[in-house]
C-alpha positions in Angstrom: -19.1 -8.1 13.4 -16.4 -8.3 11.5 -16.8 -9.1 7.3 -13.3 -9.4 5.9 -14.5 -12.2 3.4 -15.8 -9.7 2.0 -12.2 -8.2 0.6 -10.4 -10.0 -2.1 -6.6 -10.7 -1.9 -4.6 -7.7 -3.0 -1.8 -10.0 -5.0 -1.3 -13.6 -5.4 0.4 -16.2 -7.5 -1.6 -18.3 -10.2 -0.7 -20.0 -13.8 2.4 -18.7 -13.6 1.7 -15.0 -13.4 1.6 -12.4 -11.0 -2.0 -11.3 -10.5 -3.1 -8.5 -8.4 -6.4 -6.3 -8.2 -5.9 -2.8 -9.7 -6.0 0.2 -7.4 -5.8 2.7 -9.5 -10.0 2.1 -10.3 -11.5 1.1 -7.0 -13.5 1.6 -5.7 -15.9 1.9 -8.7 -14.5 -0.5 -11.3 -13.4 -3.3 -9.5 -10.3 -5.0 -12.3 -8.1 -8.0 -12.2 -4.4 -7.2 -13.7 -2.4 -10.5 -14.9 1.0 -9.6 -15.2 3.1 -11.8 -17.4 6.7 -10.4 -17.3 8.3 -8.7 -14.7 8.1 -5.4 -16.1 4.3 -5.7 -16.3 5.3 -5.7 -12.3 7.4 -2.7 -12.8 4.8 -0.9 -13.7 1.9 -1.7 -12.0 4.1 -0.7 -8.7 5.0 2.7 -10.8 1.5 3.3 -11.5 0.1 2.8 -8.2 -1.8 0.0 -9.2 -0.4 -2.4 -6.3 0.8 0.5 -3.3 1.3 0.0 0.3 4.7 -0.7 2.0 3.9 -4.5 2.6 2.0 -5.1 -0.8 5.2 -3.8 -2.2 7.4 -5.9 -0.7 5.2 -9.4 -2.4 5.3 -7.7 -5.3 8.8 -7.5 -5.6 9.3 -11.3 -4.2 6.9 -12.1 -7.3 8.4 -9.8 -9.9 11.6 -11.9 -9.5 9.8 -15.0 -9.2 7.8 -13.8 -12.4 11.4 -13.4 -14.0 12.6 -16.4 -13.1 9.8 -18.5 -14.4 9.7 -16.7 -17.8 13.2 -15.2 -18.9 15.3 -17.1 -16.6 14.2 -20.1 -17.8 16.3 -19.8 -20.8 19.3 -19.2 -18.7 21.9 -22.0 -18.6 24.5 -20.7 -16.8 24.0 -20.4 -13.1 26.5 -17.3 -12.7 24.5 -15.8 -15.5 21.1 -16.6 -13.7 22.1 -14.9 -10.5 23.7 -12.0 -12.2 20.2 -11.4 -14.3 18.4 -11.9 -11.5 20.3 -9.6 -9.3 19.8 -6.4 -12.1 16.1 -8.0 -12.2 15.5 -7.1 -8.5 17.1 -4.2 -8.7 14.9 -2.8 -11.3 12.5 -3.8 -9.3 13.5 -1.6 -6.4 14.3 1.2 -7.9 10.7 2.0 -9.4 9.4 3.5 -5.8 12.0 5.2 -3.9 10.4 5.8 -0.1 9.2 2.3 0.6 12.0 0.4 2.3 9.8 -2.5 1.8 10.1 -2.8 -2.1 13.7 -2.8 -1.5 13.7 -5.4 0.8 11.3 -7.9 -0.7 14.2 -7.7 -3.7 17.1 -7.7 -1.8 15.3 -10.9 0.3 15.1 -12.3 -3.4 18.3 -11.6 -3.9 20.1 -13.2 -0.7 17.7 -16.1 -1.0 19.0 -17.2 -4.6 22.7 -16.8 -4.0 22.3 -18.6 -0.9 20.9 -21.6 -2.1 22.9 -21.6 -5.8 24.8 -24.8 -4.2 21.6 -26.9 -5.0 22.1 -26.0 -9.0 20.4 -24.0 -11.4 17.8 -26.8 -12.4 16.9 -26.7 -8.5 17.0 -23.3 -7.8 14.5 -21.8 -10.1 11.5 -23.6 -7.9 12.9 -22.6 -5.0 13.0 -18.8 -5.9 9.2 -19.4 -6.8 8.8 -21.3 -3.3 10.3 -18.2 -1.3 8.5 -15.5 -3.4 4.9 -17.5 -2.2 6.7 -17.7 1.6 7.2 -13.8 1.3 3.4 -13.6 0.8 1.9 -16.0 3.4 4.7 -14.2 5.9 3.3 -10.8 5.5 -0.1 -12.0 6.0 0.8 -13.9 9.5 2.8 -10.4 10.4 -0.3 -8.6 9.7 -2.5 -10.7 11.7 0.0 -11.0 14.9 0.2 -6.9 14.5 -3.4 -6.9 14.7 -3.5 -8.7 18.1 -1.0 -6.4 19.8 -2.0 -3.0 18.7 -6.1 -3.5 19.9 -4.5 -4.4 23.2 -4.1 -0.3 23.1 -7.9 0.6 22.5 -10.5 0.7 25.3 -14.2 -0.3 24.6 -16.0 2.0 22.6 -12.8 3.9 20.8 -13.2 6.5 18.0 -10.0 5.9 15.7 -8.8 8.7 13.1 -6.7 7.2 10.6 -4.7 8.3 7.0 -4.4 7.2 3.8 -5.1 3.4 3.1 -3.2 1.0 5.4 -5.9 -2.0 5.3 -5.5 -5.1 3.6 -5.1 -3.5 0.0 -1.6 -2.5 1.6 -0.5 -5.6 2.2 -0.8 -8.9 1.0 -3.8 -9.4 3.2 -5.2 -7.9 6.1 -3.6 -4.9 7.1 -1.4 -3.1 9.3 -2.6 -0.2 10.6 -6.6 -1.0 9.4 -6.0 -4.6 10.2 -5.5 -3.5 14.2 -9.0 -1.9 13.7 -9.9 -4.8 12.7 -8.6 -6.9 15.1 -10.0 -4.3 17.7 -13.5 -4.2 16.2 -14.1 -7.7 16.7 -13.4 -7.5 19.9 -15.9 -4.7 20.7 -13.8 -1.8 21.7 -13.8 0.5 17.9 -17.1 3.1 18.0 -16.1 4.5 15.2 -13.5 5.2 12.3 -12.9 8.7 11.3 -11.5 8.2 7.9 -9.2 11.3 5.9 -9.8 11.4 2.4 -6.0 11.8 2.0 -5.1 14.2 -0.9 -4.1 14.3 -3.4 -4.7 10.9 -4.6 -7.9 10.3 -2.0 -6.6 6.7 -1.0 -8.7 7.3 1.9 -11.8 7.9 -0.2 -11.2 5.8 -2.4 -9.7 2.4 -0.7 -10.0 2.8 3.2 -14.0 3.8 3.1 -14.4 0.7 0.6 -12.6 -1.5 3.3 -14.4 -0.2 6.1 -17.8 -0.7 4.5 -17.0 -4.1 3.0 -15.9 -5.3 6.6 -18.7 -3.9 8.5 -16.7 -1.3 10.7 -18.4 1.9 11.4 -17.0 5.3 10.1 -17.3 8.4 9.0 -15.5 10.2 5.6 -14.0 13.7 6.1 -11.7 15.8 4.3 -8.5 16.5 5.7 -8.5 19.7 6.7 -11.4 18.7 8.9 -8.7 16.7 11.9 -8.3 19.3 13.5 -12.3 20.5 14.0 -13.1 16.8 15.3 -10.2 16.7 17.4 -10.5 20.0 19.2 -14.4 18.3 19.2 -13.0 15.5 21.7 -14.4 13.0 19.1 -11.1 11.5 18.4 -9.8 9.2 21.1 -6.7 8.0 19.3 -4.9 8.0 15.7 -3.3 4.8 14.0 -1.2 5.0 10.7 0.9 3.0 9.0 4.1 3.4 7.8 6.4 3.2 4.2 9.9 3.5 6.2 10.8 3.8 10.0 14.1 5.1 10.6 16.3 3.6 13.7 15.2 6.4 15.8 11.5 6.1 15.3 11.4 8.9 12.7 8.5 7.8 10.6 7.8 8.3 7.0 4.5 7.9 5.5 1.7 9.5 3.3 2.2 13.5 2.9 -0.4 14.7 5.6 0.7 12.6 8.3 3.1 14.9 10.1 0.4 17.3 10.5 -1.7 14.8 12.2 1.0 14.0 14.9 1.3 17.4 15.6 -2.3 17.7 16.3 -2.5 15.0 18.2 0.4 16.6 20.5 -1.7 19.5 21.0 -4.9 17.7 21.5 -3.4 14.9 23.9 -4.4 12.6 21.7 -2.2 9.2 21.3 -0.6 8.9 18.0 0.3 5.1 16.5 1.9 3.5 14.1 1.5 0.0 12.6 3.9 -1.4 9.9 6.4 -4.7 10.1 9.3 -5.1 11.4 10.6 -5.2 7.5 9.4 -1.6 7.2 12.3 -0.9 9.8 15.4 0.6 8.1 18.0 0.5 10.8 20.8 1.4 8.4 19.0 5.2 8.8 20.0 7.1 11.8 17.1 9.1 11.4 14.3 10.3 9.2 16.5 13.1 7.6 17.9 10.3 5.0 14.5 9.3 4.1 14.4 9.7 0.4 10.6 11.4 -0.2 9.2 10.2 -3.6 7.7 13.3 -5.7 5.3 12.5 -8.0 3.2 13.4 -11.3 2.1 17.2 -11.1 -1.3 15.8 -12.6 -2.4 14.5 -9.3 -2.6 17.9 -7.6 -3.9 20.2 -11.1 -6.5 17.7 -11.7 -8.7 14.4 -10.7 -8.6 11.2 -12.1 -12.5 9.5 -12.0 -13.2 5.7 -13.3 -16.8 4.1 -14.1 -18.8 1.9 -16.2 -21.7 3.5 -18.4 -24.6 1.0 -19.4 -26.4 2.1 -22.4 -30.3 2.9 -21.6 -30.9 2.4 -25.1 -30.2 0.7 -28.2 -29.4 4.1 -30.0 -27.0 4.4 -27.2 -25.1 1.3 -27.3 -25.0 1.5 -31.2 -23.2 4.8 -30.5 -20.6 3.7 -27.9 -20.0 0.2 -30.0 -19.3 2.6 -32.8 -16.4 4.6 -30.7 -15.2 1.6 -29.4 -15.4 -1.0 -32.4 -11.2 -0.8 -32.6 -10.4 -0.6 -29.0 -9.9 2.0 -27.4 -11.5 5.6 -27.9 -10.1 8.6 -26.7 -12.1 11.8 -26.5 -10.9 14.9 -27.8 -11.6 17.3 -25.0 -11.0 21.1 -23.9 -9.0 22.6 -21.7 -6.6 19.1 -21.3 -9.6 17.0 -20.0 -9.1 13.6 -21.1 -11.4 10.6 -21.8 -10.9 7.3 -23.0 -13.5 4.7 -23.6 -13.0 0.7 -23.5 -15.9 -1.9 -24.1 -16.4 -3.8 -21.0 -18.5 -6.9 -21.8 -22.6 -5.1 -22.6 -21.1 -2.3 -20.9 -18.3 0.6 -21.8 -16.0 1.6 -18.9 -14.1 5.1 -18.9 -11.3 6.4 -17.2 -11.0 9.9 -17.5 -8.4 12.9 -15.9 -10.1 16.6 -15.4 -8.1 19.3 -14.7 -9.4 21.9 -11.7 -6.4 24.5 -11.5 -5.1 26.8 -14.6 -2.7 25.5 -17.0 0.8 26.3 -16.6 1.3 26.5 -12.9 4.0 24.9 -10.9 3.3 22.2 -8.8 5.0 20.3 -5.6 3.9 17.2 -4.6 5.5 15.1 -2.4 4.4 11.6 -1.9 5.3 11.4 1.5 6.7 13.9 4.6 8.5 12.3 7.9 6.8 12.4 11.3 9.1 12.8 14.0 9.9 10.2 16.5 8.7 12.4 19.2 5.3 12.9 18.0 4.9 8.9 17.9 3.6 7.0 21.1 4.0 4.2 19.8 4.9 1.5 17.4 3.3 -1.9 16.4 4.8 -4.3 14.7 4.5 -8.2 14.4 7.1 -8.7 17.3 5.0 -6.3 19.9 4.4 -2.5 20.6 7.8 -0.4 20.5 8.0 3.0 22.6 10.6 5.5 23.4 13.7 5.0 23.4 13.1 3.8 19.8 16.7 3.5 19.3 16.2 0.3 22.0 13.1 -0.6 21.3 13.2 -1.1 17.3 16.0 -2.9 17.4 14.9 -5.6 19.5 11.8 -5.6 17.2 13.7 -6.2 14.1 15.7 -9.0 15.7 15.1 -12.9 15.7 14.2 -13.4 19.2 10.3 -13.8 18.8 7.6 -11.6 19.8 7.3 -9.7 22.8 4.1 -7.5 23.9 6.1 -4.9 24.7 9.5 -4.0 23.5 12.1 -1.9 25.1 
C-alpha cells in the first residue's frame, strides 16, 4: 500500500514567501528554507537545494511571483514593472542551463504578465501571484495524470530499475517518473524497485531510497556500476527515468549515467522509459546535439558532502559544542581540505561537512547530465499519453492543446 502522506510538499507558497524543503541535507537533516527575495530563489535552484525539471519550473513561477510581491511592489510604472520583471525571470533562468523547465516556468511568467498588463498595474501584481500558485497545482495534476498512463506499461509483479531522483522531490508533488511507480504500486503490479545510487551527487541514495521507504514501495539500493550484473541477472524487467529536456526527436537529456543505462537495456531487451511533462518538451531543438549539458563544481567528484545532527551524551559535551557554537557558526580547521562547520540546532548541534577522497590538484570533468538517444527510448509518458517512435509525430501531438490521448502517434 501506498504511503505518500508520508512525503512533504517539495515547494509551496505561504506569508508571502517562497518556502521549499532543502535537498541538499536529506535525507538526514530534514530543513525548511524560507526564501524572502527572489535571489534567495536564485540560489537555492543554483545550490541544488530545489532540483528536478518540474520543481524547477514552480520555482521559477514563484521567484517572479516572490519579486513581484516584494520589489515590484514599489514599482509605479507599469512599463517599468514588466521590464523588471522580464530581467527578473530571466535571471531566473539562466541559473541552470539543461532544464528546459526553469526556462519555461519564467518565460510562462513572463507571457502571463504582458498579457494581462491591460487590467493595470494595481491588478496585475495579484494576478502574477495567482498564475505562479496555478503553475504549481498544474504540475501536480500532470504528475498524477502521467502516473495513470505510464503503469498501464507494467505487468503484475514488475521489477523497475530507475536513476537519479525523479519522485515527488522533483516536482511540485508526486512525481514523474517515481510517481508512475507509484501509481503502478497501488495497483499491484511493481515487485520491486532497483534504485542507482546515481554519482556523483547520490540523488538516488540520498532522495529516491527516502521516497521509496517513506511510501511503502519495495526496493533495493545498488551502486551504479552494478545495472549491468542485475540486468544480465534477468532481475530487471523494465527501466523508467525522467527527463530535464526532450528534444523534438525524442533525444533525451537527463542525469549523467543515463545513456549508459539505455544502452544496456538495448543489449539486454529490456524496455527503456521515460516520464517528464509535456513542458519538459523543447520542440525548438531538432535534436539532442543542441542540448546545452550543465558542468558543475569539481568538488562533487574529488570529495563527499555528509550532513547530520550530533546530540551531546553529556553535559561536558554539550558545554563543549555551546562553546564552539556560542556566535554562530563554527568552522573546523581541518587537514588535507576537509571541511566542517557546526550550527546549534535547538538541544542539538547539526554539521555539514565536505571530505575530499581523491589527491589535490587533479583535473576534474563532470558533467551534470549526458543525452540518451531517441533510439534507445521505447517510450515516452507524459500527462497527454505515452509517445513512441516516430517522436518527431508523436511529441508534437503531446505538446499540443488537444487533450490527452493514451497513446500518441
Amino acid at each position: 500500500m501506498v504511503s505518500l502522506g508520508n512525503i512533504p510538499p517539495t515547494i509551496w507558497w505561504e506569508d508571502g514567501t517562497v518556502r521549499m524543503i532543502d535537498q541538499s541535507r536529506l535525507p538526514l537533516v530534514g530543513d525548511l528554507l524560507v526564501c524572502n527575495t527572489y535571489e534567495g530563489v536564485c540560489t537555492a535552484i543554483s545550490g541544488m537545494a530545489v532540483r528536478g525539471a518540474p520543481a524547477l519550473g514552480v520555482a521559477a513561477a514563484l521567484g517572479v511571483a516572490l519579486w513581484s510581491e516584494t520589489d515590484g511592489v514599489d514599482i509605479a510604472e507599469l512599463d517599468t514593472y514588466l521590464s523588471e520583471l522580464d530581467r527578473v525571470a530571466d535571471e531566473i533562468a539562466s541559473t541552470r542551463p539543461t532544464a528546459v523547465n526553469l526556462m519555461w516556468g519564467a518565460e510562462r511568467m513572463k507571457r502571463f504578465a504582458r498579457a494581462n498588463a491591460g487590467a493595470g498595474l494595481d491588478a496585475l501584481r495579484p494576478l502574477v501571484l495567482a498564475e505562479a500558485l496555478r503553475v504549481r497545482d498544474e504540475d501536480e495534476e500532470r504528475n498524477r495524470a502521467m502516473g495513470e498512463h505510464g503503469a498501464t506499461l507494467f505487468e503484475p509483479g514488475s521489477r523497475i530499475l530507475t536513476h537519479c531522483n525523479a519522485g515527488s522531490l522533483a516536482t511540485a508533488y508526486f512525481g514523474t517518473a517515481l510517481g508512475v511507480i507509484f501509481t503502478a504500486h497501488a495497483q499491484g503490479k511493481v515487485a520491486q524497485v532497483w534504485v542507482d545510487e546515481t554519482r556523483p551527487v547520490l540523488q538516488g541514495a540520498r532522495l529516491t531510497a527516502w521516497e521509496l521507504r517513506m511510501a511503502g514501495v519495495p526496493f533495493k539500493l545498488i551502486t551504479d556500476n552494478m545495472a549491468a550484473s542485475v540486468m544480465r541477472r534477468g532481475l530487471v524487467d523494465a527501466v523508467i527515468v525522467g527527463a530535464d529536456r526532450i528534444a523534438a526527436n525524442g533525444d533525451v537529456a537527463n542525469k549523467i549515467g543515463t545513456y549508459g543505462l539505455a544502452v544496456l537495456c538495448k543489449e539486454h531487451g529490456i524496455p527503456f522509459y521515460v516520464a517528464a511533462p509535456s513542458s519538459t518538451v523543447d520542440l525548438t531543438l531538432a535534436s539532442g546535439d543542441e542540448i546545452v549539458i550543465e558542468e558543475r563544481d569539481e568538488r562533487e567528484v574529488t570529495g563527499v558532502t555528509a550532513s547530520g545532527v550530533i546530540e551531546p551524551r553529556t553535559p561536558e559535551e554539550t558545554r563543549a559544542f555551546d562553546m564552539l557554537t556560542q556566535s554562530g557558526t563554527y568552522a573546523l580547521g581541518m587537514t588535507k581540505g576537509h571541511q566542517m562547520q557546526l550550527t546549534r540546532k535547538g538541544g542539538a548541534y547539526q554539521f555539514d561537512a565536505w571530505l575530499r577522497i581523491a589527491p589535490p590538484g587533479i583535473e576534474v570533468y563532470n558533467p551534470a547530465f549526458d543525452v540518451t538517444p531517441a533510439e534507445y527510448v521505447t517510450a515516452i509518458v507524459t500527462e497527454r499519453g505515452i509517445a513512441r517512435a516516430p517522436y518527431g509525430e508523436s511529441l508534437a501531438e503531446a505538446c499540443c492543446d488537444t487533450g490527452a490521448l493514451h497513446e500518441l502517434g
